[in-house]
C-alpha positions in Angstrom: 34.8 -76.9 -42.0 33.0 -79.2 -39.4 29.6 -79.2 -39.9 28.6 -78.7 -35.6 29.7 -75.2 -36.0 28.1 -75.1 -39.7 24.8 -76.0 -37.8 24.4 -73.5 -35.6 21.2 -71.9 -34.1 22.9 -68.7 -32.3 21.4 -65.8 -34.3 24.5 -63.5 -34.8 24.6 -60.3 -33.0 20.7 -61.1 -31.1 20.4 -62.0 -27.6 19.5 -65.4 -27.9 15.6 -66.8 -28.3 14.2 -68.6 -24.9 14.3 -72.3 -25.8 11.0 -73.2 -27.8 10.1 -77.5 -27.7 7.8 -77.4 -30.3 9.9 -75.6 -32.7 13.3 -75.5 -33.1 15.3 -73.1 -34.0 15.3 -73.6 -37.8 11.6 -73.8 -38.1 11.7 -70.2 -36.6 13.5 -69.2 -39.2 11.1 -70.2 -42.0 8.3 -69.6 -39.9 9.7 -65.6 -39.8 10.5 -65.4 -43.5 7.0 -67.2 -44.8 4.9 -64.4 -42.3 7.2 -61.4 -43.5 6.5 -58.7 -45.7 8.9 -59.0 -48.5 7.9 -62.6 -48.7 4.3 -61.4 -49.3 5.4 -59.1 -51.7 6.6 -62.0 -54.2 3.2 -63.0 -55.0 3.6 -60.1 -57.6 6.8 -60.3 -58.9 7.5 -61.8 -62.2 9.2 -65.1 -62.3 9.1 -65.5 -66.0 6.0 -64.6 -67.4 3.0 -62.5 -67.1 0.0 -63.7 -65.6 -2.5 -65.1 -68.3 -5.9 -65.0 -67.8 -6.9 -68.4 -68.7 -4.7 -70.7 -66.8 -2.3 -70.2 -63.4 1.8 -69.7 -63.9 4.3 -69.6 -61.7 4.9 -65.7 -59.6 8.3 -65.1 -57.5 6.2 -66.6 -54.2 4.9 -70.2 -55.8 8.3 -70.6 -57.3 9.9 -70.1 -53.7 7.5 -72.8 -52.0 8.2 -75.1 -54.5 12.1 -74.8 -53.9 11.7 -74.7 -50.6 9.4 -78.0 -50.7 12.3 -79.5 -52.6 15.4 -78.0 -50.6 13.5 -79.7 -47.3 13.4 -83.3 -49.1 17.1 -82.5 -50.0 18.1 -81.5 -46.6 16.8 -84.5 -45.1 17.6 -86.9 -47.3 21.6 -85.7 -46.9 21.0 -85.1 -43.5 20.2 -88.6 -42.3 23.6 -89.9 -43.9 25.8 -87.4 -42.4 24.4 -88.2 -39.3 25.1 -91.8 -39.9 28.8 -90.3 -40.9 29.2 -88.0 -38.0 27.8 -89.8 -34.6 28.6 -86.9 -32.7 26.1 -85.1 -34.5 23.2 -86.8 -33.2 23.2 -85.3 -29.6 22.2 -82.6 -30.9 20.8 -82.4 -34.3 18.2 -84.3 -36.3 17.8 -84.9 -39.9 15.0 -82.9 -40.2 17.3 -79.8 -38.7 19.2 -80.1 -42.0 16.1 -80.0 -43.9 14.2 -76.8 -41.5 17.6 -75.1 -42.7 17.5 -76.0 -46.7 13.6 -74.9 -46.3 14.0 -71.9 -44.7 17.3 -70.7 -47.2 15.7 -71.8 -49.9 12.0 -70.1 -49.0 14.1 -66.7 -49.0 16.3 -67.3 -51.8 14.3 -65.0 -54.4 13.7 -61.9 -51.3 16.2 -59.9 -53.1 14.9 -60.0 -56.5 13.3 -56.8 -58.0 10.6 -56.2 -60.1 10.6 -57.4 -63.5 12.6 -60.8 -63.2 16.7 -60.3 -64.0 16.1 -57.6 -66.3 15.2 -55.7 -63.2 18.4 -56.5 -62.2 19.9 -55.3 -65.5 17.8 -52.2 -65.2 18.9 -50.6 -62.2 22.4 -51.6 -63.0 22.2 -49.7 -66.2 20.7 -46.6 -64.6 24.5 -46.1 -62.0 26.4 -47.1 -65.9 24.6 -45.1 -68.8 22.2 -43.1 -67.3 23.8 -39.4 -66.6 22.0 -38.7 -63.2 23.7 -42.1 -62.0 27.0 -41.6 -64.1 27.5 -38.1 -62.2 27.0 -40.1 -58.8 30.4 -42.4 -59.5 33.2 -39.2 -57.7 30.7 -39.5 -54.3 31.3 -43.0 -53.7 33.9 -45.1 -53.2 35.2 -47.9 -56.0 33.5 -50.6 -53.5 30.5 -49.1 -53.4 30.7 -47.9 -57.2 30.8 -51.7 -57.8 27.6 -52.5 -55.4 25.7 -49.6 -57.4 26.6 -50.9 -61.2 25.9 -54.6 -60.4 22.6 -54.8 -58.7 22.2 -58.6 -57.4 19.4 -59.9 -56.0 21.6 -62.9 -54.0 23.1 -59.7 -52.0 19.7 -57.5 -51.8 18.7 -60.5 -50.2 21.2 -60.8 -47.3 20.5 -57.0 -47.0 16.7 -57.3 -46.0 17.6 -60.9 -43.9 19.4 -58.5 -41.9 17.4 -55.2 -42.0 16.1 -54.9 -38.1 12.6 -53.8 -39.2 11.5 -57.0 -40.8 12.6 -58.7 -37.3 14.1 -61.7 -39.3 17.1 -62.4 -36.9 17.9 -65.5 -38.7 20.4 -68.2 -37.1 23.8 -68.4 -38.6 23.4 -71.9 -40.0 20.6 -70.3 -42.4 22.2 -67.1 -43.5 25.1 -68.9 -44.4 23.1 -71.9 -46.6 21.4 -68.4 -48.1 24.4 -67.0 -49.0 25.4 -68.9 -52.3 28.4 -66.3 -53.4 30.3 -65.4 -50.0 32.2 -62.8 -51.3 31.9 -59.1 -52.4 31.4 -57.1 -55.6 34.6 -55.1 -55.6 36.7 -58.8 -55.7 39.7 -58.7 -58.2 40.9 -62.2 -57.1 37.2 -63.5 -58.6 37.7 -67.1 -60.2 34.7 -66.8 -62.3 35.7 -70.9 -62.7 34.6 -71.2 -59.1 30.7 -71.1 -58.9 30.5 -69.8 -55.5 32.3 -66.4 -56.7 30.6 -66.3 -60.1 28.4 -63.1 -58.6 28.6 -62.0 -55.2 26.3 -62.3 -51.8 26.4 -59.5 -49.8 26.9 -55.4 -50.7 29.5 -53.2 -48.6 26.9 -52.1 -46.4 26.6 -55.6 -44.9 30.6 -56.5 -45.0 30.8 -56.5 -41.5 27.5 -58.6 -40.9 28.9 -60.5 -43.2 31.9 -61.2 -41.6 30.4 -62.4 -38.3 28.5 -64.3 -39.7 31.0 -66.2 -41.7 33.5 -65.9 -38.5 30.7 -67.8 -36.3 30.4 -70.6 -38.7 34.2 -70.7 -39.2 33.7 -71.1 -43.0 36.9 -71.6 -44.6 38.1 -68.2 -46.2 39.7 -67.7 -49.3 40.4 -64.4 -49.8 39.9 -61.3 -47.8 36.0 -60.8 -46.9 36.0 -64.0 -49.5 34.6 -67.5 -48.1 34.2 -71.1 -49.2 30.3 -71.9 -49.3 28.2 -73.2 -46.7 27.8 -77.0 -47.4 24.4 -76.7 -47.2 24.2 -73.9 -49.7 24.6 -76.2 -53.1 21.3 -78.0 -51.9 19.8 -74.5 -51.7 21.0 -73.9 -55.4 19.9 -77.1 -56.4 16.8 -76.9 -55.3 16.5 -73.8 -57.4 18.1 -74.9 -60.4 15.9 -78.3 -60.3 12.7 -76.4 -59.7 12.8 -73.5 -62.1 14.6 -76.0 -64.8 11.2 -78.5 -65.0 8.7 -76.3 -63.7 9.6 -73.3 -66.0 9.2 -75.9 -68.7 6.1 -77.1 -67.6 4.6 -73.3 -67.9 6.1 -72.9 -71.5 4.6 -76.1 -72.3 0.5 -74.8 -70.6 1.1 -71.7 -72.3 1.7 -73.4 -75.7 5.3 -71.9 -76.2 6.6 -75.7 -76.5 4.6 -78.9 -77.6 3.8 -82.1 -74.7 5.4 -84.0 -77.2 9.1 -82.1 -77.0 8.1 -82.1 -73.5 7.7 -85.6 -72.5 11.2 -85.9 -74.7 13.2 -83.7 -72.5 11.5 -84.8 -69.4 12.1 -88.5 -70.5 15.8 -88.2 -71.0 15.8 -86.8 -67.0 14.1 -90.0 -66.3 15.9 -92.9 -68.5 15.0 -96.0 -67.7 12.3 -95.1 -65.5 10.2 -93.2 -68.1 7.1 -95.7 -69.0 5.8 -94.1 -72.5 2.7 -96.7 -72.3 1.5 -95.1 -68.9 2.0 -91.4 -70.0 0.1 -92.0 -72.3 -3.2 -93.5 -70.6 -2.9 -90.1 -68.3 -5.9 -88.4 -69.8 -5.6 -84.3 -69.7 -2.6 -81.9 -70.0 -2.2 -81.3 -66.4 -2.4 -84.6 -65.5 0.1 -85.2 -67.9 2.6 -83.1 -66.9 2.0 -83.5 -63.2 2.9 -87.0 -63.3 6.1 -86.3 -65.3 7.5 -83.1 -63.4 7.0 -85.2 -60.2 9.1 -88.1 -61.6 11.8 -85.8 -62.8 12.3 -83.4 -59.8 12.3 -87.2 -57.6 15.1 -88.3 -60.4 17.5 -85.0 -60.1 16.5 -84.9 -56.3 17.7 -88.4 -55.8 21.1 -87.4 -58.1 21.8 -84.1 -56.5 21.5 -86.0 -52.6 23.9 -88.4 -54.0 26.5 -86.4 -56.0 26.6 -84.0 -52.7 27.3 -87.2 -50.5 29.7 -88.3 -52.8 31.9 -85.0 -52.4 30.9 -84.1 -48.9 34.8 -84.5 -47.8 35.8 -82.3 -50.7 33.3 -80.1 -50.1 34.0 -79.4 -46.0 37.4 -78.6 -47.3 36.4 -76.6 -50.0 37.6 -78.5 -52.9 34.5 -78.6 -55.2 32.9 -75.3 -55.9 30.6 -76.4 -58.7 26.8 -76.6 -59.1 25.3 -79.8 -58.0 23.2 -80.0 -61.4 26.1 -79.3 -63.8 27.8 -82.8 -62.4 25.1 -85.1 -61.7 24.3 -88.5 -64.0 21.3 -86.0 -65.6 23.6 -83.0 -67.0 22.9 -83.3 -70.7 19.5 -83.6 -69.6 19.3 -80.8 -67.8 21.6 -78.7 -70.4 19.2 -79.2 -73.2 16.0 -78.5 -71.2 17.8 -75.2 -70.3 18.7 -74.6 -74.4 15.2 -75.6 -75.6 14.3 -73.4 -73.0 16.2 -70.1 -73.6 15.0 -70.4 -77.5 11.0 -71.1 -77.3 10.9 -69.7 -73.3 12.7 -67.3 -72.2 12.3 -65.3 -75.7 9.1 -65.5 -76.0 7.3 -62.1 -77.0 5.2 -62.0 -73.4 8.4 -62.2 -71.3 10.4 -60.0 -73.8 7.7 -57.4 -73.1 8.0 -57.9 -69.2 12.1 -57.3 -69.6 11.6 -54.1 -72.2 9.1 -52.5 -69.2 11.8 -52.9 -67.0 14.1 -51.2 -68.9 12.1 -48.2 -68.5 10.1 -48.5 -65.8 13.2 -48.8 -62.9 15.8 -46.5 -64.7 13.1 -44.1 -64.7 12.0 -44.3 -61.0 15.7 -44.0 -59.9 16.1 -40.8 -62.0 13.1 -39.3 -60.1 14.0 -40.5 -56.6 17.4 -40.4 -56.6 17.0 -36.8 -57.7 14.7 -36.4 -54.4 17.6 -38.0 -51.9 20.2 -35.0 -53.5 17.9 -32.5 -52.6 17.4 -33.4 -49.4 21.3 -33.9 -48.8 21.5 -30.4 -50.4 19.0 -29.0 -48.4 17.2 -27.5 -51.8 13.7 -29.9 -51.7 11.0 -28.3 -54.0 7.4 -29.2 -54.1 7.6 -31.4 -56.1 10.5 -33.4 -54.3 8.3 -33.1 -51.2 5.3 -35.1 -53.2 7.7 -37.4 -54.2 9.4 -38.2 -50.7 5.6 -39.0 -49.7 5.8 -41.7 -52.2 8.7 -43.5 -50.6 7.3 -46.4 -48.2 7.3 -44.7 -44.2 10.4 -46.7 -43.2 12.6 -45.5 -45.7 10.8 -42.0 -45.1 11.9 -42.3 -41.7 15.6 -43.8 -42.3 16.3 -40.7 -44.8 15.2 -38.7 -41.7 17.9 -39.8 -39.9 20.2 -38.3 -42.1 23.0 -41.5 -43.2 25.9 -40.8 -43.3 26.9 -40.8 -47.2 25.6 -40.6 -50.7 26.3 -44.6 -50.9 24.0 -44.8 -47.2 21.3 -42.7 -49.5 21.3 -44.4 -52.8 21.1 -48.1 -50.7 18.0 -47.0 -49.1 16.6 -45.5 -52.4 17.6 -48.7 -54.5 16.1 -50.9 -51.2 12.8 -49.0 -52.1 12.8 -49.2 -56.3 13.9 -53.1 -56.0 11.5 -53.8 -53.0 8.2 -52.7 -55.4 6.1 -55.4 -57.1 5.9 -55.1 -60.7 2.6 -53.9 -60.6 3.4 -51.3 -58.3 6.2 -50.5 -60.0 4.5 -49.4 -63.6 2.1 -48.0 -61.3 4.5 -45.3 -60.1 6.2 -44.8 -63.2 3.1 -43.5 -65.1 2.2 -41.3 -61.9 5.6 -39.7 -61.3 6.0 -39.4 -65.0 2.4 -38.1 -65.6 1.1 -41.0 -67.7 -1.9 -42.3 -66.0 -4.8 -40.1 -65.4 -4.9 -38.7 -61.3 
């Protein structure tokens, strides 16, 4: 792969944008994600756990700013090497065009997610596998799209709305492909789950062909039918993630009480080594203080490790030879590993986000039932009054792409899982109790 075609600004399949000075091409992109509505929509989405009353924690939307913030620095900071590397490069790229990219992937890295955090994902997975309604849907479709329907991912829901024309993203190529961190389908037999870039897949059957382009324009290297070696730029995007919901995610269990300062510090100071000064943590008066300083100093550490480690492998990388995450290799691992096991034990199980996850078991499975229920009637041409009060429910642009009658049941349960997995979770119970008659009118 050779990263001037990796870098490209032509938006795939768009007539191309009238050249803008102040603002290339990159910043657009971000610029459109950060002002869309499914951005917006993340301020209510559950990133781990529910919103306390007595102190702020981290939603789907701060969580994205923060790894965008961090993908930028990470961008750049590789950036200004390669160009350094690559002299060609610098007629027509900048360092901080490798960073507007990182940003902008890395802002909409968390689009696709649905209510509910990745039991949401679980949930409407489990409604196509044990639920009858969706178990009596499997003859209609084909095994591709049976795949799509029984492995909801958020990394591919994403792609899907990036390219959905009534958001008006129109993203360049370099961006959807640094998005994209599994370039391959669901339906993949050949999948070399030792390969993180096909450890879960990026993009559903509906968008194969987008896809495709998109994947042909940046001549990423393939390695299987409609299967791709990464984006370069990609592993900053997951990086970036993985550094960000790692230490921050700890920092919320440690406000909330759900893990001491003092196991805290411990983990945070194994990140840091030789650069942790116990003697000025502890003059830093306050809690917030306190762990301000430190998850600055430790995202800076596994920033500084990540920019290295990729720059270090860039060669084997462009040619496809490492297919690992950035933070499983770099000089912090351990660290890392055993902020992610304290983590899953006092964190992640924690009775709050528990709660969260057991909602979503019932809360999406149950919406499906009803409104995929409403999509068969309509198909069959049998809608009752009570189908009719529930197509009102649906938001007016999937009202109005039902209307135009697609083309297949796998067309009609897309648009109807587009709207269950678009909903915040608030919106979401909401529903439930009303189309279940729960809540009072």
């Amino acid at each position: 792969m050779n990263w001037s075609q990796l870098l490209s600004s032509n938006r795939p399949n768009q007539k191309q944008d009238v050249v803008d000075q102040s603002r290339s091409a990159f910043e657009q992109d971000y610029d459109r994600i950060i002002f869309s509505h499914p951005f917006r929509r993340l301020q209510d989405k559950t990133q781990v756990h529910p919103l306390p009353v007595d102190d702020f924690v981290h939603t789907r939307l701060t969580h994205s700013l923060e790894v965008s913030s961090v993908g930028r620095s990470l961008g750049k900071k590789v950036g200004e090497e390669i160009l350094k590397r690559h002299a060609g490069l610098k007629e027509n790229f900048s360092l901080f065009d490798f960073g507007a990219i990182v940003a902008a992937a890395s802002l909409a890295h968390d689009l696709g997610n649905p209510p509910f955090g990745h039991a949401g994902e679980e949930a409407i997975s489990d409604f196509f596998i044990h639920h009858p309604k969706g178990q009596a849907l499997k003859p209609f479709v084909s095994e591709c799209e049976w795949a799509d329907l029984t492995r909801f991912e958020g990394n591919a829901q994403g792609f899907r709305l990036l390219n959905q024309k009534q958001y008006g993203f129109k993203l360049t190529a370099a961006t959807l492909g640094a998005f994209t961190k599994y370039p391959c389908p669901a339906f993949f037999p050949e999948r070399d789950k030792m390969k993180k870039s096909q450890k879960k897949f990026g993009y559903f059957e509906s968008e194969k062909e987008i896809f495709n382009t998109v994947a042909t324009h940046l001549e990423l290297q393939a390695v299987h039918e409609n299967s791709w070696c990464r984006h370069p730029l990609a592993f900053l995007v997951e990086a970036a993630d993985d550094i960000c919901y790692n230490i921050i995610d700890l920092e919320d269990g440690c406000r909330l009480g759900l893990i001491s300062l003092s196991d805290t510090i411990e983990l945070i100071a194994a990140v840091l080594k030789d650069k942790f000064k116990k003697e000025k943590v502890d003059k830093i008066v306050g809690l917030n203080e306190k762990l301000g300083v430190l998850r600055s100093l430790a995202i800076g550490q596994l920033l500084e490790e990540s920019a290295t480690l990729f720059l270090d492998e860039e060669k084997n990388i462009l040619e496809g030879k490492f297919d690992k995450a950035l933070t499983d290799e770099v000089v912090s691992k351990n660290a890392m590993k055993e902020i992610s096991k304290i983590s899953m034990e006092k964190i992640y199980r924690a009775r709050s986000v528990v709660e969260i996850e057991a909602s979503g078991h019932a809360v999406l499975p149950g919406l499906l039932e009803e409104f995929v229920e409403v999509v068969q009637s309509m198909h069959q041409n049998t809608v009752s009054r009570k189908h009719k009060n529930l197509q009102l429910l649906l938001t007016e642009e999937i009202r109005w792409a039902l209307e135009q009658k697609p083309e297949n049941t796998y067309a009609l349960l897309r648009l109807i899982v587009d709207f269950i997995s678009g909903l915040t979770d608030r919106h979401a119970l909401s529903l439930y109790q009303s189309v279940k008659g729960i809540s009072a009118m």
